[in-house]
N, C-alpha and C positions, 0 to 999 in steps of 0.2 A: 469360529464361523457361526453366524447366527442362522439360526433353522425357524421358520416361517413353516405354521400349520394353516393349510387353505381349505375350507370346504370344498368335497368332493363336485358339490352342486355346481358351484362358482368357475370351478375349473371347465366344468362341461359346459356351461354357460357361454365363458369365455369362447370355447372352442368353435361351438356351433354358430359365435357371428359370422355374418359374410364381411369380406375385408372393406367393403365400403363402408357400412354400421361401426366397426371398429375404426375407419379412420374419421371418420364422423365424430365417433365419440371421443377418440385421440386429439385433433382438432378444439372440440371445447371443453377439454379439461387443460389444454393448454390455453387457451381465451380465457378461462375461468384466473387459470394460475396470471397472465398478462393483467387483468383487469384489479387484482389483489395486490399484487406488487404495484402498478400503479398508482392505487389509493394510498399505498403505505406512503409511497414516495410525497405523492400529494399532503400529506398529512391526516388523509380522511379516515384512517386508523393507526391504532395504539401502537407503539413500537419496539417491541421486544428485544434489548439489544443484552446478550448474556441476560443477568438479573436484575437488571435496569430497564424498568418501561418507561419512555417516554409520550407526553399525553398527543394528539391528535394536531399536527402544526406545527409541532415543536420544531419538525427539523426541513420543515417544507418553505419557512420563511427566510429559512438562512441560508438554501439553497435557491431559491427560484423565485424572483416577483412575481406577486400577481400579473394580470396582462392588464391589470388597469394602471400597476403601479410604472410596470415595463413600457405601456406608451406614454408616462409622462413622464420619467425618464430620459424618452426619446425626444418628445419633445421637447422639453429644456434644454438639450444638447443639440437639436438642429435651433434652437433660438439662439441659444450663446454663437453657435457658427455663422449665423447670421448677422448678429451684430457683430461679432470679430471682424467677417468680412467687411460690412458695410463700413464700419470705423475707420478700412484699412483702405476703401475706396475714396471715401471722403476725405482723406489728408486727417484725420485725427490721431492716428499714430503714425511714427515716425517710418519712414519707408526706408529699409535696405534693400539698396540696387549694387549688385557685388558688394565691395567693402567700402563701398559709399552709402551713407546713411542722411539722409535729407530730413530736417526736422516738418513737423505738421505746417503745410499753406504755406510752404515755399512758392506754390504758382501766383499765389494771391493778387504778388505785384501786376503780372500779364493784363493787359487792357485784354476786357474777352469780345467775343464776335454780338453777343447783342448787346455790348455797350456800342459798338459802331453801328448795326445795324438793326434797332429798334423792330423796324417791320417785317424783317427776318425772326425776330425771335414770335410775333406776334401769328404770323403764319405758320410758324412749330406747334406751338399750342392750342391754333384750330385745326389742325391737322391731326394732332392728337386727340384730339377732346371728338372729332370723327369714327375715327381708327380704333383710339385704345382708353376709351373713359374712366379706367378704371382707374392709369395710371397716375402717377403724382409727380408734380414737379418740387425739385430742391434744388438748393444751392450748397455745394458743398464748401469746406474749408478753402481750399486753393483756389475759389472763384470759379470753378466750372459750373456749367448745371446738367440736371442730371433726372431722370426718369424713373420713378421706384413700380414695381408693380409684379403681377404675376401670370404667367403665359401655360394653358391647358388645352396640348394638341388635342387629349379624350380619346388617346389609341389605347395607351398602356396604362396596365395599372400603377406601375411603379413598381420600385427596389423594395419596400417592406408593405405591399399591401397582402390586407388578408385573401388567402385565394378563395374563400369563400365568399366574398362580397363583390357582387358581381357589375355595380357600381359604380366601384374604385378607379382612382385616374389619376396621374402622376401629376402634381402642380409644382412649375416651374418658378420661382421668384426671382428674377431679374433685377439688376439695377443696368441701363444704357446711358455713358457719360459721353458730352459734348466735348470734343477738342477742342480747344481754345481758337483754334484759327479753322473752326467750321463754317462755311462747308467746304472740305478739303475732297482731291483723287487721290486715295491710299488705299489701300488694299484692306480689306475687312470695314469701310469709308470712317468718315472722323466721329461715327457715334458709335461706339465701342460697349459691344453688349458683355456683362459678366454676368456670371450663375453666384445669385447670392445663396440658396439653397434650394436642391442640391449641389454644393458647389464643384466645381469642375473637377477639383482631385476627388472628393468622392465619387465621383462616376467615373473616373478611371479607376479607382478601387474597388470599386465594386463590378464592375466590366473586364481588368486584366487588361486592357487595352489602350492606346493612347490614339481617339480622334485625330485625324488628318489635320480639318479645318478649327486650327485654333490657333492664334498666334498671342504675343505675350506682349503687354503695356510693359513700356521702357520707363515708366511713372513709377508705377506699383510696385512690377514686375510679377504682377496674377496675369494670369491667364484668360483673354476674352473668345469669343468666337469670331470665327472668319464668318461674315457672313456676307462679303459681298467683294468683288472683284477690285482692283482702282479702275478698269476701263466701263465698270458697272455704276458707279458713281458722276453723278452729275454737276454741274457746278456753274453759275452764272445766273442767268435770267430766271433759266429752272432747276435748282438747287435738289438735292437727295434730303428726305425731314428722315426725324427721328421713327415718324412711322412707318417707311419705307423700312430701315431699316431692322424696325421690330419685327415687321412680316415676314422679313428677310429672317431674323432670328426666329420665329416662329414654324420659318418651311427648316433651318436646322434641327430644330427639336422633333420634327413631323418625322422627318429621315431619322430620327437617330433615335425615334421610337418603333419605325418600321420595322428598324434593325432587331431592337429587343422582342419585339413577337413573332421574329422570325420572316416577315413577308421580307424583309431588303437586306443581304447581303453585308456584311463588315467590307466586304472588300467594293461594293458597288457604292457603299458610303462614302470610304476612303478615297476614290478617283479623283480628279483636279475637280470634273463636273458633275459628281454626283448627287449633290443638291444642289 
């Protein structure tokens, strides 16, 4: 048994604290010991492991990126997903729908809606160019066209922002593709918005939960948003545009950031008419 000699002083010292002073001082000698082992961790001291010292970093870089390395990282992995998707919207990769695999711009053949109807497509794009400027038109593989851009309700901060930056705001990057035989009455209507990033399975991954209003391109077989009813949808004289529908996707994202800071309900989202 090892025997510890204490000064008499030290003892009486001890005794005479009141238990607040001692837990006071209990307190930051454990803060001291937290702030010591952190740095170790960090790298920002020597590292004593048996008779092996290792210098300052050595073992902080093989454990933990920096956070500058850790957000680019991130973001090259939300750009590869982005492009994965976007590829996989445009017909540039091969789509399997069950165990039917349809090669790239199989639709291509499809006579599409503004080759018949010129001043349809011309009314799209002042509509947009109104509504959503930012947007960009393309044409993808299979003849469709298609809306690239990005949508920021400005409620939430988002899945990875820092909670110190009180700034921060979750930005949504969309692509919304035209049906071939737009403007149709279909349910979710023929301009079909999808989450390029963050895309739809990651926000069910990241949430644990699977949105109501979403239903799935029999093209793709990804998953877009409902964003509008078939008795919601217009069609003749006065037609439903692309920007109707953006808005539409737009009050989606409003509601389903509601949800994440708490003001609205999972379940009052979830309803037939909750958004």
């Amino acid at each position: 048994m090892l025997n510890l000699v204490i000064p008499k002083a030290v003892l009486e010292g001890a005794q005479q604290l009141p238990p607040e002073e001692m837990k006071k001082k209990m307190e930051e000698a454990a803060k001291k010991k937290r702030e010591e082992m952190a740095a170790l961790l960090r790298g920002q001291q020597p590292v004593n492991v048996g008779n092996i010292v290792t210098p300052p970093g050595k073992l902080a870089g093989a454990q933990q990126p920096s956070p500058e390395e850790m957000k680019k990282i991130m973001e090259e992995a939300a750009k590869k997903k982005r492009e994965e998707m976007a590829a996989l919207l445009r017909g540039q990769q091969p789509v399997n729908v069950g165990n039917i695999v349809t090669p790239p711009g199989k639709l291509a053949v499809v006579r599409q809606w503004y080759e018949k109807d010129p001043s349809l497509l011309a009314a799209e794009k002042a509509a947009m160019a109104k509504a959503f400027p930012n947007f960009k038109l393309e044409q993808i593989e299979d003849g469709r066209l298609a809306w690239t851009g990005t949508l920021t309700p400005g409620i939430w901060k988002g899945f990875w922002a820092d909670e110190n930056d009180l700034s921060a705001r979750q930005t949504w990057e969309v692509m919304a593709i035209y049906e071939n035989n737009h403007p149709n009455q279909m349910m979710g209507s023929s301009v079909k918005v999808f989450l390029l990033y963050p895309t739809i399975d990651i926000v069910i991954e990241q949430i644990g939960w699977r949105p109501h209003h979403l239903l799935v391109d029999n093209v793709s077989g990804q998953t877009y948003l409902c964003t509008a009813r078939a008795e919601d949808i217009k069609v003749g004289e006065t037609s439903t545009s692309a920007a109707s529908v953006l808005a539409w996707a737009m009050r989606w994202l409003v509601a389903f950031e509601l949800v994440m800071t708490g003001d609205l309900t999972k379940e009052e989202f979830n309803k037939p008419n909750g958004i």
